[in-house]
C-alpha positions in Angstrom: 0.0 0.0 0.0 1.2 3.3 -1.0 1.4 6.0 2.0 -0.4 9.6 1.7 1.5 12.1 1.3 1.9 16.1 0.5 4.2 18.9 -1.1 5.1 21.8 0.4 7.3 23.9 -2.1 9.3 27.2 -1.2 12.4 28.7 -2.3 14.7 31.9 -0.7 16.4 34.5 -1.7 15.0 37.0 -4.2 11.8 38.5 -4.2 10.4 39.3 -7.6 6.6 40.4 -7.8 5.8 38.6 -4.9 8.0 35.1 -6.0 11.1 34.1 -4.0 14.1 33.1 -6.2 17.8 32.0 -5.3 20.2 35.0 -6.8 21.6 33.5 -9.5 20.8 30.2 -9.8 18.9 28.8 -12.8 16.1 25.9 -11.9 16.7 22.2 -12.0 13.3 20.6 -13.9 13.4 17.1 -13.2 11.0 14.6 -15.4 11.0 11.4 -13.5 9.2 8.4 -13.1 10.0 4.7 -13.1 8.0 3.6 -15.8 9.0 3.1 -19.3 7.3 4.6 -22.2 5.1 7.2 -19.9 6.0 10.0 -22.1 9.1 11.7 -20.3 10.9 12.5 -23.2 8.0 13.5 -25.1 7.6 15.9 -22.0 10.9 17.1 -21.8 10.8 17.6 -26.0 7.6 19.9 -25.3 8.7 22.3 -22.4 12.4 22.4 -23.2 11.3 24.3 -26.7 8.5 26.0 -25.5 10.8 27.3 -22.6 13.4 28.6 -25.1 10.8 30.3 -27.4 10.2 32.6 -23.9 13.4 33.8 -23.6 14.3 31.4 -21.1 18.1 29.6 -21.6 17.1 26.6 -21.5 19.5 23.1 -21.2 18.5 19.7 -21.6 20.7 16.8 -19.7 20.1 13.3 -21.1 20.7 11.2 -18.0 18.8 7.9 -19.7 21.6 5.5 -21.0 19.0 5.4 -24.3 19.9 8.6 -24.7 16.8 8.9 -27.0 16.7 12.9 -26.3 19.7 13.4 -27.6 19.2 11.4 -30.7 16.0 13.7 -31.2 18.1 16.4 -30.5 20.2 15.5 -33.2 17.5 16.6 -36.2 15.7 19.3 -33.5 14.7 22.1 -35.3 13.7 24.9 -33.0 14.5 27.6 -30.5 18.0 27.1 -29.4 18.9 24.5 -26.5 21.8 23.3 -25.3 21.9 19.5 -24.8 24.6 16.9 -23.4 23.9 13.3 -22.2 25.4 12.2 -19.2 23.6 9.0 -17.9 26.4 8.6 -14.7 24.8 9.7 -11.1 27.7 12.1 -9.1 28.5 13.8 -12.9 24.4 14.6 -13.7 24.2 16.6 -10.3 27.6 18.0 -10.7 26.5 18.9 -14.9 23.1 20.4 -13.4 24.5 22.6 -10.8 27.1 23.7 -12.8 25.0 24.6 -15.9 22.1 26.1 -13.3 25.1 28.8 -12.9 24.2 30.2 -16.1 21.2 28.8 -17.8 17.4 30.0 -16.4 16.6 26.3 -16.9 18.0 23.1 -16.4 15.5 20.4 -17.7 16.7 16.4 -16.9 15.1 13.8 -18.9 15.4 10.5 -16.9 15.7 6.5 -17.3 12.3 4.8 -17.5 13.4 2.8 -14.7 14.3 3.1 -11.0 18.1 3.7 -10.9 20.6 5.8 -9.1 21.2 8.3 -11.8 17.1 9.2 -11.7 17.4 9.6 -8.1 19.8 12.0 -8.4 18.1 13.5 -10.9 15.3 14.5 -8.8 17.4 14.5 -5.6 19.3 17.8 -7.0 15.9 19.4 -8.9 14.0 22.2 -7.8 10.8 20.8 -9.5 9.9 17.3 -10.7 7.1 16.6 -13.4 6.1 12.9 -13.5 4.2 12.0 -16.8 1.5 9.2 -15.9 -0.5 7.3 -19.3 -4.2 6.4 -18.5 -3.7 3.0 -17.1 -3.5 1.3 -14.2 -0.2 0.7 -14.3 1.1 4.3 -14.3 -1.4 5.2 -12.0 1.0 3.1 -9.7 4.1 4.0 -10.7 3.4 8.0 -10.6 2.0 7.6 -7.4 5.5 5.9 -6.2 7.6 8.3 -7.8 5.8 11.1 -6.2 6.5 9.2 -2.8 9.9 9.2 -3.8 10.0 12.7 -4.5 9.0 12.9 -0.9 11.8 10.7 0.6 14.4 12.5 -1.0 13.1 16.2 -0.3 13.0 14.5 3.6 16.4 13.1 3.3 17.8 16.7 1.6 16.1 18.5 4.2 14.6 21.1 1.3 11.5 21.2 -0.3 11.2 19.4 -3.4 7.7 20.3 -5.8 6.8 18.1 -7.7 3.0 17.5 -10.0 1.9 14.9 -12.2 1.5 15.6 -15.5 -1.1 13.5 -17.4 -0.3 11.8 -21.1 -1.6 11.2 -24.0 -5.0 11.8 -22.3 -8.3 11.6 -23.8 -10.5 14.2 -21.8 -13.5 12.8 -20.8 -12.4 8.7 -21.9 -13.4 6.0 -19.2 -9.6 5.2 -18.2 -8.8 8.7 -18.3 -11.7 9.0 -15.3 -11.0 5.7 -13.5 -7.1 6.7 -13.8 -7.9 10.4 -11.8 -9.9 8.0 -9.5 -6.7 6.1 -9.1 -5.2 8.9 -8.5 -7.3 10.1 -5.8 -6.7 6.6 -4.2 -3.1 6.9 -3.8 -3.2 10.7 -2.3 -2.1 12.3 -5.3 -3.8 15.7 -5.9 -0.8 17.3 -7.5 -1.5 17.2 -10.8 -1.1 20.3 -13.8 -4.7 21.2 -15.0 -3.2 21.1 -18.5 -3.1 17.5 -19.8 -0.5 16.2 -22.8 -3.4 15.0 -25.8 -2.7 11.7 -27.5 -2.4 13.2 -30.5 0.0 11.9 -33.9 1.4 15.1 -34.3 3.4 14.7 -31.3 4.8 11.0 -32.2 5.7 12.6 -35.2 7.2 14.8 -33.8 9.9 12.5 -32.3 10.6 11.6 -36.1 11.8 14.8 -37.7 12.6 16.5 -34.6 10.7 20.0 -35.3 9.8 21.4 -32.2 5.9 22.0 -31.1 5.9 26.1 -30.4 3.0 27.2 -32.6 -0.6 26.2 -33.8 -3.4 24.7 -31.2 -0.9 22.3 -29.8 2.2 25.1 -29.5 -1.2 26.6 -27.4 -1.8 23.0 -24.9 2.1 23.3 -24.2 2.0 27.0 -23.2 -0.6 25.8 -20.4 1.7 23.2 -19.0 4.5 26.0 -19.5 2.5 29.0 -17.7 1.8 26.1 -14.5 5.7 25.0 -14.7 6.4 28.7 -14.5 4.1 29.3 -11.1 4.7 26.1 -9.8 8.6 26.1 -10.1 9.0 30.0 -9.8 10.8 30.2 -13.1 12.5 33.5 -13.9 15.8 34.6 -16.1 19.0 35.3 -14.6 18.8 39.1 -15.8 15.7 39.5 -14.0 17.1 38.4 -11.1 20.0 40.2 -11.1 18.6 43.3 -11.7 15.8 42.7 -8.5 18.9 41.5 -6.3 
């Protein structure tokens, strides 16, 4: 049985508009979650763009040994991102830290399996985004990667946000309803309003590598951006430094 649980998520520093930010120090976005094929990279493909077509310099750190981000990286066509793969554990926090020194974001795309690198993945973010499909299976998995989330922020003694993000969802569908009932079930209630469509444009997507920034799709991934930005208390280095 899967334990209860809740986030609590502040940061210090800065205060910008009524957000706190650390003074120059760039955001660690984790996207974690133990399940294969639950959309991570997909994820990470969406906001990484969509960050960098803000303003926002954005890096993306391929810590799954697949490395399939990078591959896609390889034909991206898009705003501009900076992206390295680096599946080893002590150098993906040492890479994120050091490139959260002068990026605004720092987006880590994770194994699809429990392993020490994802751990540290989320262990060093500021914010983690855990995909979950319509299915029971996911359901489950989310639900222990949130708890995990959990034990970490406990063991860093730091808060640690963290929200599901649903995939290819189906608003309205059966599984879609019996998967937020799931949900529910396990104590999860932090989940992004904005759900990731199944939709072919996006598997395509993963074929020529053009990024999703425009059209009624470029619109679904500015929702999940604007809640990433609240939620994570996103800013750019310049605004910081000249608030500081």
């Amino acid at each position: 049985m899967l334990a209860r649980f809740t986030f609590y998520h502040c940061f210090a520093s800065v205060q910008i508009e009524g957000k706190l930010y650390e003074n120059g120090v760039g955001r660690i976005i984790a996207v974690g979650g133990s399940k294969g094929g639950n959309g991570k990279t997909l994820l990470a493909s969406l906001i990484a763009p969509g960050l960098a077509q803000r303003g926002y310099r954005t890096g993306v750190i391929d810590a799954d040994p697949n490395a399939v981000f990078s591959a896609w990286h390889a034909t991206y066509t898009g705003p501009a991102l900076r992206c390295q793969a680096e599946a080893r554990d002590v150098q993906v926090v040492d890479l994120a830290q050091a490139w959260a020194d002068d990026l605004d974001v720092v987006v880590i795309d994770t194994a699809g399996f429990g392993n020490l690198t994802a751990a540290a993945a989320m262990g060093c973010a500021d914010y983690v985004l855990v995909p979950c499909m319509p299915d029971r299976g996911s359901t489950r998995e989310a639900a222990k990667t949130m708890e995990k989330v959990a034990s970490l922020a406990r063991a860093a003694r730091r808060a640690i946000g963290a929200s599901v993000v649903l995939s290819q969802w189906r608003t309205g569908g059966v599984a879609e309803q019996a998967t937020l009932e799931d949900l529910t079930d396990y104590g999860v209630t932090a989940i992004l309003k904005t759900p990731i469509p199944d939709r072919a444009a996006f598997r395509k997507m993963s074929f020529d590598g053009r990024a999703i920034v425009t059209g009624a799709l470029g619109v679904i991934v500015d929702g999940v951006i604007d809640e990433l930005v609240e939620l994570a208390s996103l800013a750019k280095l310049g605004e910081i430094e000249e608030h500081a």
